[in-house]
MARKEVO-690580 format. One record per atom (N, C-alpha, C): residue number from 1; residue in three letters; chain; atom name; x, y, z. Coordinates in Angstrom, 1 decimal, padded with zeros to 4 digits, m for minus. Layout:
- NUM:ALA:A:CA:X:Y:Z
...
This chain:
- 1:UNK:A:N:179.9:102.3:108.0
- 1:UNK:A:CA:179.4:103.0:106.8
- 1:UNK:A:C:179.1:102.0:105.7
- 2:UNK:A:N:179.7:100.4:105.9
- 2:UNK:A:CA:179.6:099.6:104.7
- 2:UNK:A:C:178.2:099.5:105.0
- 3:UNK:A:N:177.4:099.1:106.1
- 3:UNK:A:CA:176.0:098.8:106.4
- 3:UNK:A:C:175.2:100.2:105.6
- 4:UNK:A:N:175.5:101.1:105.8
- 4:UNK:A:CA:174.9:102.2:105.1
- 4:UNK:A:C:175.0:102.3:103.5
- 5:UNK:A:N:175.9:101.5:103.4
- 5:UNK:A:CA:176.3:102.4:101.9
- 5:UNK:A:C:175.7:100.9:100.9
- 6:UNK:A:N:175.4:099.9:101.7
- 6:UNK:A:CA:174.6:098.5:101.2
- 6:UNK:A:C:173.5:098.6:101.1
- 7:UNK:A:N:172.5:099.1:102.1
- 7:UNK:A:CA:171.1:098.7:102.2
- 7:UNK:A:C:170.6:100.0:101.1
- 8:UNK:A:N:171.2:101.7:101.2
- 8:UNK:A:CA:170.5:102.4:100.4
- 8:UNK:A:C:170.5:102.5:099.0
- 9:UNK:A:N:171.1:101.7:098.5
- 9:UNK:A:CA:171.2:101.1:096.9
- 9:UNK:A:C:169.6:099.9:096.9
- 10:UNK:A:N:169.8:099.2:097.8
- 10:UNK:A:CA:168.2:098.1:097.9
- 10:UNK:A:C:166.9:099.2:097.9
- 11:UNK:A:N:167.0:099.7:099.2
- 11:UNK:A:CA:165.9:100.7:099.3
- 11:UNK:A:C:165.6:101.3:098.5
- 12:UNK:A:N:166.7:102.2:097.3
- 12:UNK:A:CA:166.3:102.9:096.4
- 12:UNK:A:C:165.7:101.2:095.4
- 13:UNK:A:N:165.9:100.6:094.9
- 13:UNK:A:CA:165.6:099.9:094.2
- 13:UNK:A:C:164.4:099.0:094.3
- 14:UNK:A:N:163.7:098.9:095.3
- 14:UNK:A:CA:162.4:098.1:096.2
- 14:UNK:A:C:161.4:099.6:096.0
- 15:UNK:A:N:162.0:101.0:096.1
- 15:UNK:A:CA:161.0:102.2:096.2
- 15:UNK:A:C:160.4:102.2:094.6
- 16:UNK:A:N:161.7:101.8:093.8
- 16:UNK:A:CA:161.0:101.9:092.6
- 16:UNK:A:C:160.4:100.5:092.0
- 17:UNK:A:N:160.7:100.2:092.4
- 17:UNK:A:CA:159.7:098.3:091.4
- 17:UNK:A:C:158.7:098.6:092.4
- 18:UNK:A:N:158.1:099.2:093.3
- 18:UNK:A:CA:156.5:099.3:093.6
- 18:UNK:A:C:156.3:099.7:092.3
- 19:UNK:A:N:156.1:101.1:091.9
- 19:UNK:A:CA:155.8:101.9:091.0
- 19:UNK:A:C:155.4:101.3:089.2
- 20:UNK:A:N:156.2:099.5:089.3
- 20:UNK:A:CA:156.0:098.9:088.1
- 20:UNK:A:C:155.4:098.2:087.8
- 21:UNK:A:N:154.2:097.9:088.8
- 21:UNK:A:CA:152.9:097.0:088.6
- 21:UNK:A:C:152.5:097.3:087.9
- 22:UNK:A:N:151.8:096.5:087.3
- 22:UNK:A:CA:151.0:097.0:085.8
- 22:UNK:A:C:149.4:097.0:086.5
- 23:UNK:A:N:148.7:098.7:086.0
- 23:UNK:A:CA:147.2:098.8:087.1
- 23:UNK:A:C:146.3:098.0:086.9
- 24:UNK:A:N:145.6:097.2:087.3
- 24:UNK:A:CA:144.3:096.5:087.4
- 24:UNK:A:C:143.3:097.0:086.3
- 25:UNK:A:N:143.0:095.9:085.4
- 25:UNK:A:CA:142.1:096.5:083.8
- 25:UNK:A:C:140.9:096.6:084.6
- 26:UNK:A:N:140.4:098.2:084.1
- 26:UNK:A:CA:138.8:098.9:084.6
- 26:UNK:A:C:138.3:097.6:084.1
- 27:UNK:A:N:137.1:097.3:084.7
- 27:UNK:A:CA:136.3:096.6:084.9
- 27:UNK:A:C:134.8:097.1:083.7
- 28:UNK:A:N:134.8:096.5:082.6
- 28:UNK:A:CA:133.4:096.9:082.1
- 28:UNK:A:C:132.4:097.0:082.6
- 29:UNK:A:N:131.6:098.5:082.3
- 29:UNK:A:CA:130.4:098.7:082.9
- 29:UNK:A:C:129.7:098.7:082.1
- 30:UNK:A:N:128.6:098.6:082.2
- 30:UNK:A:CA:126.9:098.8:081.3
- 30:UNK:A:C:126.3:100.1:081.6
- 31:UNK:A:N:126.4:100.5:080.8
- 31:UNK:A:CA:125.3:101.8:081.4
- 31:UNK:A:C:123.7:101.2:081.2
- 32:UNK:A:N:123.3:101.8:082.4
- 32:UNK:A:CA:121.8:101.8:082.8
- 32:UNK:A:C:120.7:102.9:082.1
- 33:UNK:A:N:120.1:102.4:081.3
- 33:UNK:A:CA:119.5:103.7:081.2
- 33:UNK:A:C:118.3:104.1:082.1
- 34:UNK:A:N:117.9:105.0:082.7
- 34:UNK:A:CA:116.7:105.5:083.5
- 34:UNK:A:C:115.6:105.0:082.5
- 35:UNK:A:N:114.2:104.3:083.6
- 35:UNK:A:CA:113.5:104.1:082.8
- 35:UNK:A:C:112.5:105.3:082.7
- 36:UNK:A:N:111.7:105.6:081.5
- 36:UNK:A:CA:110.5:106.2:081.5
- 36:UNK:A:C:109.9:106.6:082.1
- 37:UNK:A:N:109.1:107.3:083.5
- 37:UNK:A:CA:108.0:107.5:083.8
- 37:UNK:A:C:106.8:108.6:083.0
- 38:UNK:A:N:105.9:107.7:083.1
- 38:UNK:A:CA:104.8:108.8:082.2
- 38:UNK:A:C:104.3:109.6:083.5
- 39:UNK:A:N:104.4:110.6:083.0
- 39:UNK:A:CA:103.9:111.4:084.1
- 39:UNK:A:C:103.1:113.1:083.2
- 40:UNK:A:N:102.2:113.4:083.9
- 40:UNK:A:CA:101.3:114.4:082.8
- 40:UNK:A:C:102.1:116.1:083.3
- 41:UNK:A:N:101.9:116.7:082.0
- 41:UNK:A:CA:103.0:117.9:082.3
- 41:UNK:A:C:102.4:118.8:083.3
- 42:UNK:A:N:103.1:119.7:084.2
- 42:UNK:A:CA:102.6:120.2:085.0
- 42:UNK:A:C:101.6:121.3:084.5
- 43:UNK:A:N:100.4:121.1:085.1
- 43:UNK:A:CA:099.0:122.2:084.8
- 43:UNK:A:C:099.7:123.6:084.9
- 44:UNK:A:N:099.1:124.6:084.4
- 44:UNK:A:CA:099.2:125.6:083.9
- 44:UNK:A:C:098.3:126.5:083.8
- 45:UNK:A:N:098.0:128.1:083.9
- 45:UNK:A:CA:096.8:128.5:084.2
- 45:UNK:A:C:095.8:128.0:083.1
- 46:UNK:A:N:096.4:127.5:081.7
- 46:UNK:A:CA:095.4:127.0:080.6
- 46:UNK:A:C:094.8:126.2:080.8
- 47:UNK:A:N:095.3:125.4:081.8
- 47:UNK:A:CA:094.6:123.8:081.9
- 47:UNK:A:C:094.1:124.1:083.0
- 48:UNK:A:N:094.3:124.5:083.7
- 48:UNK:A:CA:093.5:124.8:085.2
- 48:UNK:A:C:092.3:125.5:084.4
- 49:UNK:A:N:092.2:126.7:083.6
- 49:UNK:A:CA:090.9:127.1:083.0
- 49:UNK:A:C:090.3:126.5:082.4
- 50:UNK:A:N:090.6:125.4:081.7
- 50:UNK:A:CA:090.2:124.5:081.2
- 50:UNK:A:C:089.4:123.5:081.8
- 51:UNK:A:N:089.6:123.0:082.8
- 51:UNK:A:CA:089.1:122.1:083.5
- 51:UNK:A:C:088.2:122.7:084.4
- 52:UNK:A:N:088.5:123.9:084.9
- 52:UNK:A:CA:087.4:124.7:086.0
- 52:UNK:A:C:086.3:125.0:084.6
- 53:UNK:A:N:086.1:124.8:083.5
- 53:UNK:A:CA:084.8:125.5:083.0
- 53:UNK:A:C:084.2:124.6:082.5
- 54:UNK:A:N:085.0:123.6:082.3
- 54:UNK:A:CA:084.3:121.7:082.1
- 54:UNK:A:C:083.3:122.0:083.5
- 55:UNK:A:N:084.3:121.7:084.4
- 55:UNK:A:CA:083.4:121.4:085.5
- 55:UNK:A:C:082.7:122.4:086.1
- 56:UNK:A:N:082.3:123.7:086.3
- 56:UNK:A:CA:081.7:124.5:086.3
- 56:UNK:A:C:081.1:125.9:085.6
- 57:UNK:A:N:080.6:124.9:084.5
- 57:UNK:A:CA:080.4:126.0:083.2
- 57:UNK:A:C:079.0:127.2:083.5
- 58:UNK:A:N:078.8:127.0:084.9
- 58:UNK:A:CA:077.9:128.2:084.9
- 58:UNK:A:C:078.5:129.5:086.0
- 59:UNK:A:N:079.8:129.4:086.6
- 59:UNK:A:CA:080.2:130.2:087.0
- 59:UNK:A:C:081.6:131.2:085.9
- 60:UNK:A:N:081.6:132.1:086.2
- 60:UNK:A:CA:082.7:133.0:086.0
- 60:UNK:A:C:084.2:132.2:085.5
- 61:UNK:A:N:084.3:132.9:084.2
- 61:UNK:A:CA:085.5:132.1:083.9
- 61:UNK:A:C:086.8:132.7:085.2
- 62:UNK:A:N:087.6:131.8:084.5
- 62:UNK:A:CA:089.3:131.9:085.2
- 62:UNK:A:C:090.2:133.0:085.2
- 63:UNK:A:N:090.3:134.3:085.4
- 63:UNK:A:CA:090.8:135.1:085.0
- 63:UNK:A:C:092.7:134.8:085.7
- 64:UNK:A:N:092.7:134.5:086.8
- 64:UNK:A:CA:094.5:134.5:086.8
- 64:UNK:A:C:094.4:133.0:087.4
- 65:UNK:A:N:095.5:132.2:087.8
- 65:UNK:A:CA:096.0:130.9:088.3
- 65:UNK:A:C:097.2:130.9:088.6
- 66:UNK:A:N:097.1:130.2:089.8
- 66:UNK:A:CA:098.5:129.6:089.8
- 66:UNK:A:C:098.3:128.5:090.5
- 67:UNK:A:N:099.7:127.1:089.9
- 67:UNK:A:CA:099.4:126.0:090.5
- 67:UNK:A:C:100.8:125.4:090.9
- 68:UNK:A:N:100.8:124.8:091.7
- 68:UNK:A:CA:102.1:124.2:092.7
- 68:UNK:A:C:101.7:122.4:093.1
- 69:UNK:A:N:102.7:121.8:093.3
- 69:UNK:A:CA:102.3:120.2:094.3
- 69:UNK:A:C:102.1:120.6:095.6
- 70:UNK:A:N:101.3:120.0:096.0
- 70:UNK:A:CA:101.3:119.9:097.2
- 70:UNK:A:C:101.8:119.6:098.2
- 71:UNK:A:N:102.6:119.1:098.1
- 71:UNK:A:CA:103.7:119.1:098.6
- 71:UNK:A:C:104.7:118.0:097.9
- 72:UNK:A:N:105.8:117.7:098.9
- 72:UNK:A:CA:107.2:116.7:098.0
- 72:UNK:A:C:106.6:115.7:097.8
- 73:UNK:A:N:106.7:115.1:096.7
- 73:UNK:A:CA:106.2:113.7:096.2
- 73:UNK:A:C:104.8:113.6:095.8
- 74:UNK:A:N:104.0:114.3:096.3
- 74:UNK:A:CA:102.8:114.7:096.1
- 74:UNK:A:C:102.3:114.5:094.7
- 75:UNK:A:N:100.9:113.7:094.5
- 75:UNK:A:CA:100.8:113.7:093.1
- 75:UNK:A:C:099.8:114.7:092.6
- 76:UNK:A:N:099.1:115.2:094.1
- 76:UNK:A:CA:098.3:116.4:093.5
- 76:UNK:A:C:098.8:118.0:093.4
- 77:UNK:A:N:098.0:118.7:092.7
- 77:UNK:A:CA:098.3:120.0:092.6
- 77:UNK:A:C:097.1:120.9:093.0
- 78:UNK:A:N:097.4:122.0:093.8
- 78:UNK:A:CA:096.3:122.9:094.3
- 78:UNK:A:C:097.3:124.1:093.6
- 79:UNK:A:N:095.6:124.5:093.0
- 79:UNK:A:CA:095.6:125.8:092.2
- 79:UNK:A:C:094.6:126.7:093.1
- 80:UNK:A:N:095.1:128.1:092.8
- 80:UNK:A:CA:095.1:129.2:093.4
- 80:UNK:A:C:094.6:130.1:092.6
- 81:UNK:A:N:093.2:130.6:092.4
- 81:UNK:A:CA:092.6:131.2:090.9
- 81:UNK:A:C:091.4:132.5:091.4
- 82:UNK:A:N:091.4:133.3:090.7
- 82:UNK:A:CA:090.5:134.1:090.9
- 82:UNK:A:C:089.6:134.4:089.4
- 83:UNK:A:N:088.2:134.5:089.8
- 83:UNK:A:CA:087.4:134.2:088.8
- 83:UNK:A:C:086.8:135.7:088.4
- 84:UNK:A:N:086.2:136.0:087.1
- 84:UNK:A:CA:086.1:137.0:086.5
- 84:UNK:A:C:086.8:138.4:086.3
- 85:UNK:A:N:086.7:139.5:087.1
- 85:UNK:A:CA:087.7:140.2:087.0
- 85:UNK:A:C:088.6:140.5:088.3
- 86:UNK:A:N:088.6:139.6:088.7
- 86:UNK:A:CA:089.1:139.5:089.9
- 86:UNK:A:C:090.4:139.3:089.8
- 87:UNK:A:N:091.9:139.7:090.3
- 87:UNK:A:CA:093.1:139.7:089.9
- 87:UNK:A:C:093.1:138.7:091.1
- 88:UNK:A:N:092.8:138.8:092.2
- 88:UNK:A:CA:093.4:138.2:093.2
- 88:UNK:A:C:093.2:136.8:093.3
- 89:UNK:A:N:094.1:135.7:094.2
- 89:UNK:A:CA:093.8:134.2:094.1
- 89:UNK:A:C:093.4:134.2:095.5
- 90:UNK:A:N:091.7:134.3:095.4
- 90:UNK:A:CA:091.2:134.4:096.2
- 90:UNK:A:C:090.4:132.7:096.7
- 91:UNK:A:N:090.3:131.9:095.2
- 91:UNK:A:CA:089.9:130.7:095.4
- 91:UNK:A:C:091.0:129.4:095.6
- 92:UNK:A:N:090.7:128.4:095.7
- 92:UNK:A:CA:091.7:126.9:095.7
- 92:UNK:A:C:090.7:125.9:095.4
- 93:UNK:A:N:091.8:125.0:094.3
- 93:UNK:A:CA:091.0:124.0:094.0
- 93:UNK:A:C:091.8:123.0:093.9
- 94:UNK:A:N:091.7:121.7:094.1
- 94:UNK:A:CA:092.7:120.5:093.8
- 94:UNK:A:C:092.8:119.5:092.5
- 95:UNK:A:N:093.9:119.3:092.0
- 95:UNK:A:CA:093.7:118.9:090.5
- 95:UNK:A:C:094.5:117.0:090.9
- 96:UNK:A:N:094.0:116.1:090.6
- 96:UNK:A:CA:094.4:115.0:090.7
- 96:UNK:A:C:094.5:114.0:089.0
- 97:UNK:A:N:095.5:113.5:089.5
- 97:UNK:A:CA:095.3:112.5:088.3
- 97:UNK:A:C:094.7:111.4:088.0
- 98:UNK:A:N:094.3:111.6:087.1
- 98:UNK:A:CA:092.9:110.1:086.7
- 98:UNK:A:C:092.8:110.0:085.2
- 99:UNK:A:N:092.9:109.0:085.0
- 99:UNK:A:CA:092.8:108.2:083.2
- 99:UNK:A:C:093.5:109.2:082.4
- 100:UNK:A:N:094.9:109.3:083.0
- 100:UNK:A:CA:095.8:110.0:081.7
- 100:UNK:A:C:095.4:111.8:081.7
- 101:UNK:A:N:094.7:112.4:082.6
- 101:UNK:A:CA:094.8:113.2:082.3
- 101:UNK:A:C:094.5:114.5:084.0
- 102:UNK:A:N:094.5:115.5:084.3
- 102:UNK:A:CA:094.3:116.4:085.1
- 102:UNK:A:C:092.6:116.6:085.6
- 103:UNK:A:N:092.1:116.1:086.8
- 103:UNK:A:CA:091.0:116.3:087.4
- 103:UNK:A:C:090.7:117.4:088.2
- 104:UNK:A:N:089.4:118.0:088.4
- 104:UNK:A:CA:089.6:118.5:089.9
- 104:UNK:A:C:089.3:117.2:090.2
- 105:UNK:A:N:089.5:117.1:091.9
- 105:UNK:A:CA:089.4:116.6:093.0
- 105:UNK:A:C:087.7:116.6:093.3
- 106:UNK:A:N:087.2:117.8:093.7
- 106:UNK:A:CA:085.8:118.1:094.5
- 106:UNK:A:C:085.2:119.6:093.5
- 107:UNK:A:N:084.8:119.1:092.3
- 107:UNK:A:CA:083.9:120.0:091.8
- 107:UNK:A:C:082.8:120.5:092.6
- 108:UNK:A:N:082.3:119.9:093.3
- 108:UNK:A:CA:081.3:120.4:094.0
- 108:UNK:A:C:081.0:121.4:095.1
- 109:UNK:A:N:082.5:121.5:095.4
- 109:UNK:A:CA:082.6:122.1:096.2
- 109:UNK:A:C:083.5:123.6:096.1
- 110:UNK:A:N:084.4:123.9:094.9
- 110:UNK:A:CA:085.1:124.1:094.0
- 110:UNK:A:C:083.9:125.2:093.7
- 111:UNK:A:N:082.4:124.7:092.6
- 111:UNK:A:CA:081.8:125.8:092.3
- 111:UNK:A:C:081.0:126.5:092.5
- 112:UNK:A:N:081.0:126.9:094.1
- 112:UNK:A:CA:080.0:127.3:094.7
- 112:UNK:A:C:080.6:128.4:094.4
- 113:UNK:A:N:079.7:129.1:094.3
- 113:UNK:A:CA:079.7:130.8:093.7
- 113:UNK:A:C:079.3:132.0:094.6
């Protein structure tokens, strides 16, 4: 029992001086800030009308829109529009970006009536 009654007085005393390290100083970080991208705000049936009567000012205005990416990452947008009193998005047109601002793609093909 002397073997016993010696070593758990150490043991208790080795369990606790782990516990008194003093913790490792956080390391200073920098924050990063995210840079900028310019990127043009997503079209809207306004701007989709807008640009369909630029570019085809002898057909039937824009009466409804809708526009989405074309897919993930995608920098173009196909809009979905129906012209005069047409409710339904019976047409599609593709809007790309060029000198800062929202294009169609293929007017020409876009205002065939």
């Amino acid at each position: 029992m002397n073997k016993l009654a010696l070593t758990l007085p150490l043991a208790i005393a080795l369990l606790t001086a782990c516990g008194e390290e003093p913790a490792p100083e956080a390391a200073a970080t920098q924050a990063v800030a995210p840079e900028a991208i310019d990127t043009l705000p997503a079209p809207d049936q306004a701007l989709f009308t807008e640009k369909y009567a630029e570019a085809c000012p002898e057909e039937e205005a824009v009466n409804t829109a809708v526009c989405r990416r074309a897919g993930l990452g995608s920098p173009n947008v196909i809009c979905e529009f129906g012209l005069g009193e047409d409710e339904y998005l019976r047409n599609e047109a593709t809007l790309i970006e060029g000198e800062g601002e929202w294009t169609l793609a293929d007017p020409e093909n876009v205002c065939v009536g």
